[in-house]
matplotlib code that plots the C-alpha trace (Angstrom):
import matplotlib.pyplot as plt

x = [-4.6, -6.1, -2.9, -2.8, -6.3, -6.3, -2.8, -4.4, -5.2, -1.4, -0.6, -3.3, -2.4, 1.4, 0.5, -1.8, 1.6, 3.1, 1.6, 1.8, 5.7, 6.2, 4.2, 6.4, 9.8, 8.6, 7.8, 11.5, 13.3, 11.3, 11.9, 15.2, 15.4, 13.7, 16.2, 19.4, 18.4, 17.4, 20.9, 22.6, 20.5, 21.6, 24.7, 25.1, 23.0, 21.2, 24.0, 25.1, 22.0, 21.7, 25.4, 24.4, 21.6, 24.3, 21.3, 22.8, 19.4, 18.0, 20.7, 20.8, 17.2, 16.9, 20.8, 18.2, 15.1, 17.0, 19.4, 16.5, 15.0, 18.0, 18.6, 15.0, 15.6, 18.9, 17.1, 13.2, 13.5, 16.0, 14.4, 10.6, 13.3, 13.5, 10.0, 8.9, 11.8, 10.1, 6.5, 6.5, 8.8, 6.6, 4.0, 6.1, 8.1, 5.0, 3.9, 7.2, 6.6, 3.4, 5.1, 4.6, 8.2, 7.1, 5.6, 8.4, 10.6, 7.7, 8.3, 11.8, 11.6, 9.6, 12.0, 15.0, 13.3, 12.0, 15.5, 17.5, 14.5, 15.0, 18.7, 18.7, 16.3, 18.5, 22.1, 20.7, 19.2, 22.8, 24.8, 22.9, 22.8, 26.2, 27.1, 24.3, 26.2, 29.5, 28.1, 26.4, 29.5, 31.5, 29.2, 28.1, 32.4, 32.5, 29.7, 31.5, 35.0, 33.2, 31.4, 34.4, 36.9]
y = [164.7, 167.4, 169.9, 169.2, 170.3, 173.3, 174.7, 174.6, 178.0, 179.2, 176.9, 179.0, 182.3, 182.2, 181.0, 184.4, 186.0, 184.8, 187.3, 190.5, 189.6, 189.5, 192.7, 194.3, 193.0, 194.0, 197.3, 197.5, 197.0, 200.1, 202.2, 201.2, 202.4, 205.6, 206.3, 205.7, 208.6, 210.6, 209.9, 211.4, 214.2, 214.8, 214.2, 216.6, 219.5, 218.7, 218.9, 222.0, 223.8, 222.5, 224.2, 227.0, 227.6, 227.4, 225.4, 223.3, 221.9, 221.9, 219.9, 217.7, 216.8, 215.8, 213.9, 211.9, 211.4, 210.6, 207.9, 206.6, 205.5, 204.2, 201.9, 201.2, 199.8, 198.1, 195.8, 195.1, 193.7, 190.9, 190.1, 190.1, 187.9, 185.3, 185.5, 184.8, 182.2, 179.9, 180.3, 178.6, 175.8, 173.6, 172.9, 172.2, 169.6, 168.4, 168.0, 166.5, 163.9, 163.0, 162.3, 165.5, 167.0, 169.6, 171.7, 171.0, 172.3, 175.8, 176.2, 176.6, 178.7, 181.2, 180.9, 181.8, 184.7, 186.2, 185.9, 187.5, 190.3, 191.4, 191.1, 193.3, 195.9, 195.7, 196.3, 199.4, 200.4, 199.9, 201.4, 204.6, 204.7, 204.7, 206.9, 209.0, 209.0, 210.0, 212.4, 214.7, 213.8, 215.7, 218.2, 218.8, 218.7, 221.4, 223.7, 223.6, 224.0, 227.6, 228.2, 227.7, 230.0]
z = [-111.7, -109.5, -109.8, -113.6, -113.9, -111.7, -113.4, -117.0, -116.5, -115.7, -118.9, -121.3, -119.6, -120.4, -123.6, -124.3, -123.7, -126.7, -129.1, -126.6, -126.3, -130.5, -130.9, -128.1, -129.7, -133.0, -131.7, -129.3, -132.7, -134.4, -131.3, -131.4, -135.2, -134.1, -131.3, -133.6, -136.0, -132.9, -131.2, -134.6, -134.9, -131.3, -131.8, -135.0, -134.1, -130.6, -128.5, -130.2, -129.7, -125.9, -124.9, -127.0, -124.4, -121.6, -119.4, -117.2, -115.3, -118.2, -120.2, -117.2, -117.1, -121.3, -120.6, -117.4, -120.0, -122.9, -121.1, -119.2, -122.3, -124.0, -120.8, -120.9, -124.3, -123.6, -121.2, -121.7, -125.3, -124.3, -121.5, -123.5, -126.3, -123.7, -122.5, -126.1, -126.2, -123.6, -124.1, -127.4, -126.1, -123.4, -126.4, -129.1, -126.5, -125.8, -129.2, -129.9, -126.7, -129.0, -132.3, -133.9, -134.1, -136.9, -134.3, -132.4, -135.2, -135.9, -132.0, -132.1, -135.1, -133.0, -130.5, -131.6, -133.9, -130.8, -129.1, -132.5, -132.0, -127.9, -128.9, -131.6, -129.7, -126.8, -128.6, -129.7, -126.7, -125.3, -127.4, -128.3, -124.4, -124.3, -127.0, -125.2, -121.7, -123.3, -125.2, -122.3, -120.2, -122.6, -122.4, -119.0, -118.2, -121.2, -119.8, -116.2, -117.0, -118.9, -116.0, -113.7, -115.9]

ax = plt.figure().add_subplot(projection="3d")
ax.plot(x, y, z, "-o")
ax.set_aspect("equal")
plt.show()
C-alpha cells in the first residue's frame, strides 16, 4: 500500500503530460505544413538564388539548418504520438477494470488521434528532409564540379 501511495505523484505527473504532448503534435503538424511550402519555395527559387551567389560555406551552413530541422521534425512528433498514445491508456484500462468501458473507449480515441498526429508530423518532417538532402546534394556537386573546371 505504501509504494502505491508514494507513486501517485508519478501517476498525476504523466498524466499533466497529456495536454503538453496534443498541443506539441498539433503544433508538429502546422510546422510541418509551414516547412512543405518552404521546401517548394526553395526548391523553385531558393536554390536558384543560393548557386547564384556561388557561396559554398554559406550554402552549406542553411543545407545544415534547414535539414536539421526537417530531421527534427521527422522524429519528435512520432515519438510525442506515442507518448500521448500511452498516457491516456492506464486510466481508461483502469476505468474499464471498474466497469466503465466508455472511458475506456474516449481513451483509445485519444490514442490513436495522437498517434495519426506524430505520424503525420513526422512523414513530413521526413520527406521534406529528404527532398531537402537531395536537393543541396545536387547543388553543392553542381557548385564544385564549376569550381573544379
Amino acid at each position: 500500500m505504501h509504494d502505491i501511495v508514494s507513486l501517485a505523484w508519478l501517476h498525476q505527473a504523466v498524466t499533466w503530460l497529456l495536454a503538453p504532448a496534443l498541443l506539441a503534435l498539433v503544433a508538429a503538424c502546422a510546422i510541418a505544413l509551414a516547412e512543405a511550402g518552404l521546401a517548394v519555395g526553395e526548391r523553385l527559387w531558393g536554390l536558384q538564388r543560393l548557386a547564384a551567389s556561388g557561396d559554398l560555406p554559406l550554402i552549406q551552413r542553411i543545407a545544415r539548418h534547414r535539414l536539421e530541422r526537417a530531421d527534427l521534425l521527422a522524429r519528435i512528433p512520432p515519438m510525442l504520438g506515442l507518448m500521448a498514445t500511452i498516457i491516456p491508456l492506464g486510466p481508461g484500462l483502469a476505468a474499464l477494470g471498474q466497469g466503465n468501458p466508455g472511458e475506456l473507449a474516449s481513451a483509445v480515441t485519444v490514442a490513436f488521434d495522437a498517434t495519426v498526429l506524430g505520424l503525420v508530423a513526422g512523414i513530413g518532417g521526413l520527406v521534406v528532409g529528404k527532398l531537402r538532402r537531395r536537393w543541396y546534394e545536387e547543388l553543392l556537386e553542381t557548385l564544385e564540379l564549376e569550381d573544379d573546371a
